[in-house]
C-alpha positions in Angstrom: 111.0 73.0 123.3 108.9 73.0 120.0 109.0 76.1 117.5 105.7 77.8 117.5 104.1 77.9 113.7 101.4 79.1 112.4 99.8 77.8 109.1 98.5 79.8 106.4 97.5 79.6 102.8 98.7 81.9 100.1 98.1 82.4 96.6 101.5 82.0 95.4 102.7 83.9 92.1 106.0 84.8 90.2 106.5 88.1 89.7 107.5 87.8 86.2 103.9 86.5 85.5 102.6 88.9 88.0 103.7 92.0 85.9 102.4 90.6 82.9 99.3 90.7 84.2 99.4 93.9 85.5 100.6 95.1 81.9 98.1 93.7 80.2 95.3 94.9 82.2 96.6 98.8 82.5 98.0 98.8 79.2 101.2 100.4 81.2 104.3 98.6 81.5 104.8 97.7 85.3 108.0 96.7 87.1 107.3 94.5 90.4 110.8 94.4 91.4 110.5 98.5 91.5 107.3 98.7 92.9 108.4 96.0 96.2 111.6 97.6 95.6 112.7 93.6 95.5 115.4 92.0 95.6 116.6 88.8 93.9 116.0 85.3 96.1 112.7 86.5 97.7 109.2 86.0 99.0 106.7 89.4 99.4 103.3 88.8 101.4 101.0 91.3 100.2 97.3 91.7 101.2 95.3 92.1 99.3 91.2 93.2 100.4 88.3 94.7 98.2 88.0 96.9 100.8 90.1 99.6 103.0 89.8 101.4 106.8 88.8 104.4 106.9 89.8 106.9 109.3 87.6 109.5 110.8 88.8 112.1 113.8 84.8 112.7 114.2 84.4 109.6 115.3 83.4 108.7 119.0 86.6 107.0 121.2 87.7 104.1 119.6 85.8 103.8 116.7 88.3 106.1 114.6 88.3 103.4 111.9 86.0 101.9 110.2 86.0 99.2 107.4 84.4 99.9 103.8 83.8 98.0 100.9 85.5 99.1 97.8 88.8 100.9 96.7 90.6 103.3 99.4 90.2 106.9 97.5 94.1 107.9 98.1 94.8 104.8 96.2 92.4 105.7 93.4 93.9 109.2 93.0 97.8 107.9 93.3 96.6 105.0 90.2 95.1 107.9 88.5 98.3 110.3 88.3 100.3 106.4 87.6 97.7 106.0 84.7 98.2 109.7 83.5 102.3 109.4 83.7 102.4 111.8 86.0 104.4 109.3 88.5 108.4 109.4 88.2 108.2 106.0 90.4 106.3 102.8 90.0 103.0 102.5 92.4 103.3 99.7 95.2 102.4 96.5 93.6 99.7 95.9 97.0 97.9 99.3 95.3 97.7 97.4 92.5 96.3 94.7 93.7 93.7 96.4 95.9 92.7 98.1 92.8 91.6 94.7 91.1 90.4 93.5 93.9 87.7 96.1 94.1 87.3 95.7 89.9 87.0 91.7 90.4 89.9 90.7 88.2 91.4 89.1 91.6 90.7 87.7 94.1 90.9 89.0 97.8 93.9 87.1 99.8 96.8 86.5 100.7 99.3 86.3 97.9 103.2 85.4 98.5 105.1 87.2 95.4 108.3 85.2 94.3 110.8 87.6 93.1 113.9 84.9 91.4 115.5 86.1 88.3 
């Protein structure tokens, strides 16, 4: 009996490099292992869209969510009060992400995080 696969393509990144970039960019020092809350040896698939889904309970059955372009507003207001210090924790890294996504300094994909100290 064969194993079912699937194959997909990823844009693959260390997450040494990765918080570099996020540093530089912000200005903020960033810590990838906290915000995947990673461990040592391993591979993180994150998502990442220059859009989000959008919920709305006026919405007729089954069209409660909808797709729009550009970056989810909860995400924008939880980077704000990161931006402002106002965090005790480090945002997700996939918040991150989404965020330059929607400002074009990444591109939209699939991206498989290497976290190996």
């Amino acid at each position: 009996m064969p194993l079912k696969t699937t194959t997909k393509t990823y844009r693959h990144v260390g997450y040494k490099d990765l918080e570099n970039f996020i540093t530089a960019h912000y200005g903020l020092p960033y810590s990838v292992i906290r915000g995947l809350e990673a461990h040592n040896g391993s591979l993180y698939v994150v998502e990442v869209s220059a859009r989000y889904e959008h919920y709305d309970p006026d919405a007729e059955e089954g069209a409660h969510f909808t797709w729009r372009e550009g970056l989810d507003p909860e995400v924008a207001e939880e980077l704000k009060q990161w931006r402002a210090g106002a965090l005790d924790y480090d945002v997700y890294v996939g918040e991150l992400l989404h965020d330059l996504a929607c400002s074009g300094h990444l591109e939209p994909g699939t991206y498989l995080i290497n976290v190996a100290w």
